[in-house]
N, C-alpha and C positions, 0 to 999 in steps of 0.2 A: 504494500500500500504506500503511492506514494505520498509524503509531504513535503506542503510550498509552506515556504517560508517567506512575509514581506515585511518592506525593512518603511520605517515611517522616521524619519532624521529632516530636518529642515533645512538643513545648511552643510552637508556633507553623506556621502556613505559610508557606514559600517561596514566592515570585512568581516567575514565567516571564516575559521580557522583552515577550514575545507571548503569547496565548492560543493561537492556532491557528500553526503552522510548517508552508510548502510548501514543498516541492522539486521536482525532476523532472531525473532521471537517465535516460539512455539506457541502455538493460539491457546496451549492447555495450563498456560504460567499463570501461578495465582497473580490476583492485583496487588500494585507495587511494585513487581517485577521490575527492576534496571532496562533499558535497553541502550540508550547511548546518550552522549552529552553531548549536547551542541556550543561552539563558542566562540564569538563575536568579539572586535576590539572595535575602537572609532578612537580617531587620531585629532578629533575637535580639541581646540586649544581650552576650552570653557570646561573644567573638573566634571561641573554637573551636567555635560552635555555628552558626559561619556560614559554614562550611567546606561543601562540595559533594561528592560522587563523581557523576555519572555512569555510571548503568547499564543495557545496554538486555539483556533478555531475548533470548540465542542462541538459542533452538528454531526455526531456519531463516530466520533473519531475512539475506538478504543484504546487512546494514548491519552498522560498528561504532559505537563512539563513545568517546571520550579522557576515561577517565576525570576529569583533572583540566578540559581547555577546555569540553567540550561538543560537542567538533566530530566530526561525525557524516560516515561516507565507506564508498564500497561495501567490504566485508571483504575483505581479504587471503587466498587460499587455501596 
């Protein structure tokens, strides 16, 4: 399944550590399950503008992810 990931910055882009991220989760993994961590830097010269959230689109997505790490894991019901 894939996921997109978009970037909302006003005054520059964020770089992703990687371009493309794989994983592979066995559908039978309890919730919580690990699957990968994603992670982003921004070279904006303003401290606070180089701050991150993390957010992935709920519309059925059996994934979450940690707003502040990145780290992405099957959702908790």
């Amino acid at each position: 399944m894939p996921i997109t990931i978009y970037l909302d910055d006003a005054n520059d882009s964020p770089r992703f550590a990687y371009t493309t991220y794989n994983a592979t989760v066995a559908e039978n993994k309890p919730a919580g399950t690990f699957v990968k961590t994603v992670q982003a830097t921004d070279t904006d010269q303003q401290p606070g503008n180089r701050e991150f959230i993390y957010e992935m689109d709920d519309s059925g997505m059996p994934f979450t992810i940690d707003a502040q790490s990145g780290r992405i894991s099957t959702k908790r019901e």
